[in-house]
Wavefront OBJ file of the C-alpha trace (Angstrom):
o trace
v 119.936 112.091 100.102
v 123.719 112.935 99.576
v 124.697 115.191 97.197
v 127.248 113.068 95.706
v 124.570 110.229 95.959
v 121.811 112.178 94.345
v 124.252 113.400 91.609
v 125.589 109.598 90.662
v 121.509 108.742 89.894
v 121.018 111.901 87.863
v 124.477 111.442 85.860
v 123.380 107.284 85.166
v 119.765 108.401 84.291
v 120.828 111.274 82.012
v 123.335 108.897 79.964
v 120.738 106.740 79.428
v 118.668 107.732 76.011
v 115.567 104.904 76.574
v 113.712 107.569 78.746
v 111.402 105.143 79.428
v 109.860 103.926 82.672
v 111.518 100.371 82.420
v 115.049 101.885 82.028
v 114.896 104.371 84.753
v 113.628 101.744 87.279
v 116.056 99.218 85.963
v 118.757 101.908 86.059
v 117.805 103.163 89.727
v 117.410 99.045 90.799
v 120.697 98.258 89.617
v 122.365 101.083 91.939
v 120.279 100.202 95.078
v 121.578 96.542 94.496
v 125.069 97.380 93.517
v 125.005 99.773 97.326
v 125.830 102.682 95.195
v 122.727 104.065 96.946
v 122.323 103.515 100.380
v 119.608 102.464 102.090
v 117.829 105.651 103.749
v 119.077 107.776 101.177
v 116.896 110.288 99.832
v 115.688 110.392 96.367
v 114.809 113.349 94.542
v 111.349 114.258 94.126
v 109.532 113.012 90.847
v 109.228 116.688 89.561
v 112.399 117.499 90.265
v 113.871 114.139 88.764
v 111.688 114.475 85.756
v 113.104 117.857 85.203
v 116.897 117.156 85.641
v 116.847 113.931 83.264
v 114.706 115.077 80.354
v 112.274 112.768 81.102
v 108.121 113.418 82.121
v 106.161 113.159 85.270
v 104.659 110.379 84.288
v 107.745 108.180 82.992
v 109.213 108.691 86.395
v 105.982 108.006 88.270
v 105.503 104.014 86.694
v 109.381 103.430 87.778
v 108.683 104.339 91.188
v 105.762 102.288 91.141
v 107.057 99.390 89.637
v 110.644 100.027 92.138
v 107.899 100.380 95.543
v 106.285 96.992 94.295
v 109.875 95.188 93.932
v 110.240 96.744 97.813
v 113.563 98.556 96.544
v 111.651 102.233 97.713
v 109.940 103.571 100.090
v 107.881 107.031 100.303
v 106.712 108.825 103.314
v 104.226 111.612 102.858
v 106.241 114.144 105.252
v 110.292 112.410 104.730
v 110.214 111.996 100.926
v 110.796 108.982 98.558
v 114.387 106.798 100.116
v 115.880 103.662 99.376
v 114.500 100.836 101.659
v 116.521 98.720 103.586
v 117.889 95.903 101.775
v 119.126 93.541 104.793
v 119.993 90.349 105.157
v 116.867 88.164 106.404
v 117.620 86.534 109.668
v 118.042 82.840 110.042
v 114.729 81.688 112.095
v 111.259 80.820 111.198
v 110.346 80.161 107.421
v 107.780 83.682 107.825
v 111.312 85.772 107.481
v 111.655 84.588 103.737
v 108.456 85.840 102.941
v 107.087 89.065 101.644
v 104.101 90.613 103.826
v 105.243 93.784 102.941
v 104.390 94.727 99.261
v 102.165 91.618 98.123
v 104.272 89.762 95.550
v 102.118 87.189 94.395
v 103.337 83.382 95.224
v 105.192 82.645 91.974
v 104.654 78.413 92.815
v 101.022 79.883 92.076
v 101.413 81.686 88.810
v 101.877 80.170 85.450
v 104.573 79.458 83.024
v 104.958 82.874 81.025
v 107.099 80.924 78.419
v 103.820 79.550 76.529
v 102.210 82.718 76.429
v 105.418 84.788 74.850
v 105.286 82.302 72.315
v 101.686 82.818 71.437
v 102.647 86.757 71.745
v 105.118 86.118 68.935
v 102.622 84.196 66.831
v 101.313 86.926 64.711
v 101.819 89.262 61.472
v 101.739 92.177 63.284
v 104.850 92.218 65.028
v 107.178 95.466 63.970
v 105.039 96.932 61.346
v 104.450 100.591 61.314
v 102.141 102.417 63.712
v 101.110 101.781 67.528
v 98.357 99.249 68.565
v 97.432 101.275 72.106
v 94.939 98.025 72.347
v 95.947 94.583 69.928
v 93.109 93.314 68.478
v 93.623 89.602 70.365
v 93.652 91.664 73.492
v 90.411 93.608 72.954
v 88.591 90.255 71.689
v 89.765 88.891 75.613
v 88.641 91.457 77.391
v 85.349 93.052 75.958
v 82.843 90.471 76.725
v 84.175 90.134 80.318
v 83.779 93.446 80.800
v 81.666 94.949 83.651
v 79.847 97.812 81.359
v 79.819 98.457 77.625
v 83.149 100.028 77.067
v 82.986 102.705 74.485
v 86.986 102.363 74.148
v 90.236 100.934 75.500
v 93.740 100.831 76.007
v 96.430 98.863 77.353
v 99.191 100.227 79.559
v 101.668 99.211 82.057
v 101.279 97.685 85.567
v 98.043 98.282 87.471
v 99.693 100.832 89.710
v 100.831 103.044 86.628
v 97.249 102.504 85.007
v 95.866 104.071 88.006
v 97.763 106.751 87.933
v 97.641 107.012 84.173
v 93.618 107.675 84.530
v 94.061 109.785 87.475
v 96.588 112.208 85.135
v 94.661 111.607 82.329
v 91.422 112.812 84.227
v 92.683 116.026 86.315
v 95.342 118.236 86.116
v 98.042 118.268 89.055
v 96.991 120.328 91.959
v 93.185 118.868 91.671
v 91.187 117.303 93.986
v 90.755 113.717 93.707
v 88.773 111.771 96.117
v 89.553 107.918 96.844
v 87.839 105.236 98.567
v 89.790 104.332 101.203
v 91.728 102.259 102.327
v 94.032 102.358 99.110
v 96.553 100.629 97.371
v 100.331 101.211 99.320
v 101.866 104.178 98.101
v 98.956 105.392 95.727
v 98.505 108.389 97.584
v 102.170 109.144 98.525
v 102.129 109.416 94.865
v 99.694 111.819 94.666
v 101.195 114.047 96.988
v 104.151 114.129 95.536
v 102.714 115.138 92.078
v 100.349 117.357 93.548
v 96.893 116.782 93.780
v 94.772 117.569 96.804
v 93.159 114.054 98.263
v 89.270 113.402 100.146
v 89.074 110.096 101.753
v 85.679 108.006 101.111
v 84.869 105.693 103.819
v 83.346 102.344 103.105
v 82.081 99.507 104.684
v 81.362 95.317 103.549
v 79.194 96.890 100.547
v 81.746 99.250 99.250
v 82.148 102.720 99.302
v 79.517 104.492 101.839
v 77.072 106.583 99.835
v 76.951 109.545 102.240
v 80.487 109.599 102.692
v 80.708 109.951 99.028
v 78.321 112.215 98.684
v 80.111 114.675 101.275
v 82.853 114.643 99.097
v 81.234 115.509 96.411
v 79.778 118.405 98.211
v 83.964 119.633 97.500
v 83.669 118.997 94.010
v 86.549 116.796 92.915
v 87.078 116.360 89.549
v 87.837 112.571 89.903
v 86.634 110.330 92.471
v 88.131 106.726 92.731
v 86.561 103.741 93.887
v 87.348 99.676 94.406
v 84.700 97.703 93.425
v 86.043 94.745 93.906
v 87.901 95.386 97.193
v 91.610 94.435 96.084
v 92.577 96.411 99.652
v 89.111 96.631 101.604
v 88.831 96.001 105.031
v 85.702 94.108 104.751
v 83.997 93.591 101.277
v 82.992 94.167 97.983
v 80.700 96.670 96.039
v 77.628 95.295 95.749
v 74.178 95.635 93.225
v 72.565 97.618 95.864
v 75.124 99.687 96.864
v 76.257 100.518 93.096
v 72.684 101.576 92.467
v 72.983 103.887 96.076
v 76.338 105.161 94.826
v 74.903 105.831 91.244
v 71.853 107.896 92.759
v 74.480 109.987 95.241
v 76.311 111.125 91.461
v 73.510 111.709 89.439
v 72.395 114.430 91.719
v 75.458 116.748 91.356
v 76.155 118.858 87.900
v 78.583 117.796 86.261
v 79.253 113.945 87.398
v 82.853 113.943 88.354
v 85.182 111.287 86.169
v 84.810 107.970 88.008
v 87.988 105.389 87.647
v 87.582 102.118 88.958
v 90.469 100.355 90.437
v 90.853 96.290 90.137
v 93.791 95.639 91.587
v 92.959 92.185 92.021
v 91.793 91.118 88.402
v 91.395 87.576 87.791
v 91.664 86.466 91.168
v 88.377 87.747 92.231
v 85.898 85.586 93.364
v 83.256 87.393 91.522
v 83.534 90.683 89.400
v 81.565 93.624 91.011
v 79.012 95.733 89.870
v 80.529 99.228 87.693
v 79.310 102.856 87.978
v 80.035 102.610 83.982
v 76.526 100.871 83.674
v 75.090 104.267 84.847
v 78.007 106.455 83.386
v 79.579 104.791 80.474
v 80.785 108.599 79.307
v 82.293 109.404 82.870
v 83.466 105.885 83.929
v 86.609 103.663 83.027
v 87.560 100.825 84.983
v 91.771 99.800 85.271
v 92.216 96.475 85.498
v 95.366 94.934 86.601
v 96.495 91.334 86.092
v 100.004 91.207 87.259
v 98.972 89.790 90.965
v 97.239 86.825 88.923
v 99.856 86.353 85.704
v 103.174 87.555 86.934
v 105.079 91.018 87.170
v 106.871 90.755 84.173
v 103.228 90.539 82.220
v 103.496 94.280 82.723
v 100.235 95.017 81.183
v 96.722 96.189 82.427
v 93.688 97.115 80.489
v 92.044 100.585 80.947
v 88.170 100.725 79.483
v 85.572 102.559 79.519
v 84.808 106.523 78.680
v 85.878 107.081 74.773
v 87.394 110.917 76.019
v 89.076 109.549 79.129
v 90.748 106.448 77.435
v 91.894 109.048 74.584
v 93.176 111.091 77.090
v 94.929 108.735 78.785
v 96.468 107.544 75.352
v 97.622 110.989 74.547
v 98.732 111.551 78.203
v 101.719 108.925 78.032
v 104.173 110.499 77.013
v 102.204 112.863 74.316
v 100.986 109.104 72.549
v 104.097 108.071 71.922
v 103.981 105.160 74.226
v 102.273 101.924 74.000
v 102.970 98.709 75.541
v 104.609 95.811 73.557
v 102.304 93.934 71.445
v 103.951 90.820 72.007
v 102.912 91.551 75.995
v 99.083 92.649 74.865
v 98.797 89.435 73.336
v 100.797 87.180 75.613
v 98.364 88.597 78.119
v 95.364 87.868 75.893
v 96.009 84.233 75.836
v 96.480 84.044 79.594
v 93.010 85.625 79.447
v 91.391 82.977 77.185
v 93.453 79.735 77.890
v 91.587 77.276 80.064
v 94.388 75.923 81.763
v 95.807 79.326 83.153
v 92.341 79.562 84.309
v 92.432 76.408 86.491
v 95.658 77.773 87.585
v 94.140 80.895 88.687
v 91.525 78.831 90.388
v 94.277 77.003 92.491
v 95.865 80.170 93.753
v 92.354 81.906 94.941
v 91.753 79.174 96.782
v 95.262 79.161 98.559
v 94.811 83.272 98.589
v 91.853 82.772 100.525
v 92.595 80.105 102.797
v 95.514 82.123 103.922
v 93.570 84.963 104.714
v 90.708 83.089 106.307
v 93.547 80.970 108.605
v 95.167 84.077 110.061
v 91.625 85.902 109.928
v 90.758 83.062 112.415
v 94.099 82.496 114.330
v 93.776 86.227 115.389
v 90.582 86.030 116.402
v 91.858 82.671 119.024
v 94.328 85.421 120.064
v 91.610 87.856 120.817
v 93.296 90.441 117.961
v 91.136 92.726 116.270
v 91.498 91.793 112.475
v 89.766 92.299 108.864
v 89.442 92.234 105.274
v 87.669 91.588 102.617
v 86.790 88.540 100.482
v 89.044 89.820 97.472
v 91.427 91.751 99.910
v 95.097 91.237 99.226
v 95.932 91.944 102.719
v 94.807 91.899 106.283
v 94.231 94.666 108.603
v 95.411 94.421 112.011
v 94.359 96.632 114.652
v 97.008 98.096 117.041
v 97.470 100.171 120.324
v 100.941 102.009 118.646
v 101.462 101.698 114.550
v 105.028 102.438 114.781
v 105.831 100.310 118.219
v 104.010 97.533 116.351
v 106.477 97.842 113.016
v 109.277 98.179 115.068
v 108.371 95.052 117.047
v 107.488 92.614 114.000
v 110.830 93.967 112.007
v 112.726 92.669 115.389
v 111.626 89.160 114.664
v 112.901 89.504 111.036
v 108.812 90.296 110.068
v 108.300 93.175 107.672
v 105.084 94.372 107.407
v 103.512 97.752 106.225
v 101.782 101.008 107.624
v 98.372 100.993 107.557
v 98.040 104.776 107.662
v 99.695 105.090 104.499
v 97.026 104.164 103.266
v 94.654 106.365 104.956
v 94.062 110.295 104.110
v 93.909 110.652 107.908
v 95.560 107.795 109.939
v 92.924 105.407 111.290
v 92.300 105.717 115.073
v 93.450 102.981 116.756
v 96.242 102.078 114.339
v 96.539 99.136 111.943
v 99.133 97.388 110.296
v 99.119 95.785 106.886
v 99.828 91.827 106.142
v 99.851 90.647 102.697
v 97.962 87.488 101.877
v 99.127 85.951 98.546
v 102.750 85.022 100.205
v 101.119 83.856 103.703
v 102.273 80.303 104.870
v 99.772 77.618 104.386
v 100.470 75.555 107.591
v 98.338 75.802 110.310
v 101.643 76.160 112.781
v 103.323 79.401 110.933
v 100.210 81.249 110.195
v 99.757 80.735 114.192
v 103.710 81.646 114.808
v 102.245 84.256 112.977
v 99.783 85.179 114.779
v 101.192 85.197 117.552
v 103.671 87.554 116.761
v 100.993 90.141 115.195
v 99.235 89.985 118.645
v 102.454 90.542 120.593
v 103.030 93.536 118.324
v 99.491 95.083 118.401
v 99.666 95.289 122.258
v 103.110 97.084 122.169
v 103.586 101.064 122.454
v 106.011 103.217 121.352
v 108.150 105.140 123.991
v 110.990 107.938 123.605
v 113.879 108.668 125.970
v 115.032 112.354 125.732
v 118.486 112.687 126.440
l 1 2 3 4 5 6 7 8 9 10 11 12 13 14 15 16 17 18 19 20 21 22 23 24 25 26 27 28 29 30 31 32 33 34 35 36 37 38 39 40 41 42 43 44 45 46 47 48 49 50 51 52 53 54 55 56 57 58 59 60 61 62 63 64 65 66 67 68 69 70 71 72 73 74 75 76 77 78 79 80 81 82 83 84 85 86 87 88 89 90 91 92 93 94 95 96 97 98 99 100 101 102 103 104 105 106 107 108 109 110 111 112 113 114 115 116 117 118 119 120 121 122 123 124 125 126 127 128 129 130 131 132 133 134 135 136 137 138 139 140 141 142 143 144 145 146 147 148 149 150 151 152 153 154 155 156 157 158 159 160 161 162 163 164 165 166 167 168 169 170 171 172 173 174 175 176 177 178 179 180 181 182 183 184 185 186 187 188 189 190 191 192 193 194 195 196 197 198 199 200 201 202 203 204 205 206 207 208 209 210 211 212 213 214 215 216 217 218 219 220 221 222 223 224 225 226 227 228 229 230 231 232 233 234 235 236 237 238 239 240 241 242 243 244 245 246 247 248 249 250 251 252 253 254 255 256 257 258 259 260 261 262 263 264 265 266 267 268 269 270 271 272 273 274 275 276 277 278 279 280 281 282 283 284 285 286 287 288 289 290 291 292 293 294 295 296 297 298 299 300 301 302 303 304 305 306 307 308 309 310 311 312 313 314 315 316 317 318 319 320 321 322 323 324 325 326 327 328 329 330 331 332 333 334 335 336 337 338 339 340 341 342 343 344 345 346 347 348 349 350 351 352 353 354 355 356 357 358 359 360 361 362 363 364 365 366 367 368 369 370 371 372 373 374 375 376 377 378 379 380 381 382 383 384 385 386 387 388 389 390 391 392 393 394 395 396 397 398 399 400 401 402 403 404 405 406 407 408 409 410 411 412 413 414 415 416 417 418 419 420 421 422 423 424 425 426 427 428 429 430 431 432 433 434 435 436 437 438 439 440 441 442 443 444 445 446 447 448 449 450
């Protein structure tokens, strides 16, 4: 990044006195949209921003998160955090207006927020003194659905900055942290960037591979994450027999490492997995995300579980200061409860899943090596080159993203991520589709020296 450029988003971020996570992405957003920052400019790094604006690690962390998700960033493990390429989308087929990059959910398939606000605004509690880290409407949704006796919980931004919030809230920077891969895009560019040290866990159509984990536990991490329900797997789910493998694998190491689920998927699962919490309520807390299922601007997950790691994570935002709006908590907890959202929700799995199962299949007519799982928000798509195959799709006006981003160690052969929930529904442009995608995973990368 330019100087001048990288002194114009420190000078707008300093004269703004929020410091908080929705002003600095809002702040950074408007700039990328206004061109004031270019696309391909380099940011600074989240330490260094954090240290130049007054504001924490962790306040800068959720506005990247929340700015990757809108696709307005992009990070690369080796080239940094830049602006991403806002272009013009190329007259052609209708799969150039839609995201397979980042996985906004299909807004025809969400619900009307307006209801919900209402019912957030329909209480006595609204601007009295104090913080409600958890409302009480929002616990009373949440607690019998939960997978495992939660001792505590907490509410906190997006899924992506719950994650993180746990992962913070469990080890200090510079720890190891192992993760069931593959994970969530730019999860572990994140924790690069921060600092910690990162052990891939393989897994399979049951979930995480108990030997795999137990190998790296034989490094001692101090957290390990895992995806029981699969919101990114390439094949499945965790299942009651593999929990109860997984559970053995930590009970034989001294002390049991701090577990964090990740849903990513929330609501939209077919079927809620089995938790490590019903063997490790103490060392266990589950993040549950429900922005792919209610809308972005919901802005609220639920972290439960461990009484010490949810009053950790408290204290770790921002020193407790923080805590999410409670007309959001309880916007979200009648989303939770209402029956009609539900039916809603009901409507858009079965799209979700149809999508994935039609290009699953159309693939497969192309002979195209192709997976995921039966909550996956994405499909995996095997290819000769990663980066001929990118460069290929982004010719036809198709963005799609790196699969070894989200890999520890890029996967051999390659793979390329397509998201599911904004996949056509007609037969004919999920095979255009395919089509393309089997073009591209044949393709390989070649370059001319001068």
């Amino acid at each position: 990044m330019t100087e001048p450029d990288s002194a114009l988003l420190v000078r707008a971020l300093q004269a703004d006195t929020s410091h908080t996570s929705e002003s600095v992405r809002a702040v950074t957003a408007r700039l990328i949209r206004e061109g004031a920052l270019t696309a391909g400019a380099r940011l600074p790094t989240i330490r260094e921003l954090a240290r130049r604006c007054g504001l924490s690690t962790r306040t800068v962390v959720a506005a990247w998160s929340a700015l990757r998700e809108e696709g307005l960033i992009a990070t690369n493990r080796r080239g940094g955090t830049v602006v991403a390429a806002l272009a013009e989308i190329p007259a052609g087929p209708a799969l150039t207006s839609r995201d397979l990059l980042t996985g906004s959910p299909d807004y025809a398939l969400q619900p009307d927020l307006a209801p919900a606000m209402l019912a957030g605004l329909h209480t006595d509690q609204l601007n009295r003194p104090g913080r409600d880290y958890i409302t009480d409407r929002l616990r009373t949704a949440v607690v019998d659905g939960w997978p495992f006796a939660a001792e505590a919980f907490t509410a906190a931004g997006g899924g992506s900055e719950g994650l993180f919030l746990a992962v913070d809230a469990a080890a200090p920077a510079g720890s190891l942290v192992a993760v069931e891969e593959p994970v969530m895009p730019g999860f572990l560019d994140t924790l690069a960037e921060v600092g910690y040290q990162v052990l891939g866990i393989e897994s399979d159509g049951q979930g995480a591979l108990p030997d795999s984990l137990a190998a790296a536990l034989r490094r001692e991490p101090l957290v390990v994450v895992l995806q029981p329900e699969g919101g990114y797997a390439t094949r499945g789910a965790l299942s009651a027999e593999r929990a109860a493998e997984l559970a053995a694998v930590l009970a034989a190491v001294d002390p049991v490492p701090w577990i964090i689920e990740d849903d990513a998927v929330g609501p939209l699962a077919r079927a809620q997995a089995p938790s490590l919490g019903s063997w490790f309520p103490r060392r266990s807390v589950r993040v549950r995300s429900y922005c792919k299922a209610y809308g972005m601007d919901i802005r609220t997950c639920v972290i439960g579980g461990s009484a010490e790691l949810v009053d950790q994570a408290i204290r770790a935002r921002v020193h407790g200061i923080a805590a999410n709006s409670r007309i959001l908590q309880n916007a979200l907890a009648h989303l939770i409860a209402d029956s009609a959202t539900a039916a809603l929700i009901d409507t858009a799995r079965d799209h979700y899943t149809a999508r994935r199962e039609g290009l699953l299949a159309a693939l497969r007519e192309r002979g195209v090596t192709a997976c995921s799982g039966p909550n996956s928000l994405v499909v995996w798509v095997e290819v000769a080159d990663e980066q001929a195959a990118l460069l290929g799709l982004a010719r036809h006006g198709i963005i799609v993203g790196s699969g070894a981003k989200s890999y520890v160690a890029p996967p051999r052969p390659g793979v390329v991520r397509v998201a599911v929930p904004q996949l056509p529904d007609e037969d004919a442009a999920l095979a255009e589709l395919a089509g393309l995608l089997a073009e591209a995973a044949g393709a390989t990368h070649r370059e001319f020296l001068d």
